[in-house]
N, C-alpha and C positions, 0 to 999 in steps of 0.2 A: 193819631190823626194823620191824614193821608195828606201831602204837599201838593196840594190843587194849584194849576198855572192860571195868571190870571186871563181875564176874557182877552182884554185885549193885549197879550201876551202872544194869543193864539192864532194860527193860521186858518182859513176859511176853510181847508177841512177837519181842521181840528173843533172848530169853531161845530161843524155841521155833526160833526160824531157826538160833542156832547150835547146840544140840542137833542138828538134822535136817545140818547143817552137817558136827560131827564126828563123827557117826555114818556117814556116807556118808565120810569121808578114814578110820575105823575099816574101813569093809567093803573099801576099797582096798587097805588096809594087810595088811588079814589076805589078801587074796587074793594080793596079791605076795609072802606070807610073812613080811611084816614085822613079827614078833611083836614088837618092845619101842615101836615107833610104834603100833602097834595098841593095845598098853595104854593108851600117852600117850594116845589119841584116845577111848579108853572112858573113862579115868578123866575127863577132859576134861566128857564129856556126862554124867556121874553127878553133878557137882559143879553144873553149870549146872542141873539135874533140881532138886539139892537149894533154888535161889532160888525154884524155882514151889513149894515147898511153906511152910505155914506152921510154923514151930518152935513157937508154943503148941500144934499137937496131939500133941508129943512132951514125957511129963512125966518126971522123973525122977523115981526107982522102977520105972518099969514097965518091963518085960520085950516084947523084940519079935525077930522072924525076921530073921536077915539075910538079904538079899535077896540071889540067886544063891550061896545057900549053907543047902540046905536041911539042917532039923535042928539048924542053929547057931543060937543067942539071946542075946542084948546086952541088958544091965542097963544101964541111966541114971543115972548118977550125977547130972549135972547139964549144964547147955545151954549152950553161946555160938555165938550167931549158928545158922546152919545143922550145926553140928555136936554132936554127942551124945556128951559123953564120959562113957565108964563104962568096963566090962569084960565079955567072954565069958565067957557059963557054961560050966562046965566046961574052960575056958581055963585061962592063967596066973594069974591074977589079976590081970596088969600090965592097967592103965588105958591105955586109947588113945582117939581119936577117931573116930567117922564120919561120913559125909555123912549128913541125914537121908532124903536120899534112895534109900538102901540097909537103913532098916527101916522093915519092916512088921506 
């Protein structure tokens, strides 16, 4: 197994190559039908997406879109690191996490 640096390890071009990286083994995946690598390989580039952004413009309280999921909206309870955890309105109520790079 190959010694992968972690995301946030990485420099915003490094960051940006492997996005473009598994984004292209994601269009492979989905073309051979490979739906559960296909996932591996989106959620993959959503997570390295989330170190190019910065977590102070995400505050808790506010309410934002999730991204590829329109009409749905996530409350912030509160931040660590690249992640947002709160809950979906109109959801369960259960408390989860997301990348901050899936609200906008």
């Amino acid at each position: 197994m190959e010694n992968e640096k972690r995301y946030s390890r990485m420099s915003k071009e490094e960051l940006k190559q492997e996005i473009a990286l598994v984004k292209e083994k994601a269009r492979k995946a989905e073309q051979m039908g490979m739906v559960n690598e296909f996932a591996v390989y989106e959620r993959k580039a959503v997570m390295a997406q989330a170190y190019l952004l910065n977590p102070d413009d995400f505050k808790p309280g506010e309410i934002y879109e999730i991204e590829g999921d329109p009409g749905s909206y996530f409350k912030i309870d509160y931040m660590n690191g690249v992640f947002a955890w709160g809950y979906r309105l109109g959801g369960s109520g259960k408390q989860e996490a997301l990348p901050i790079s899936l609200l906008k």
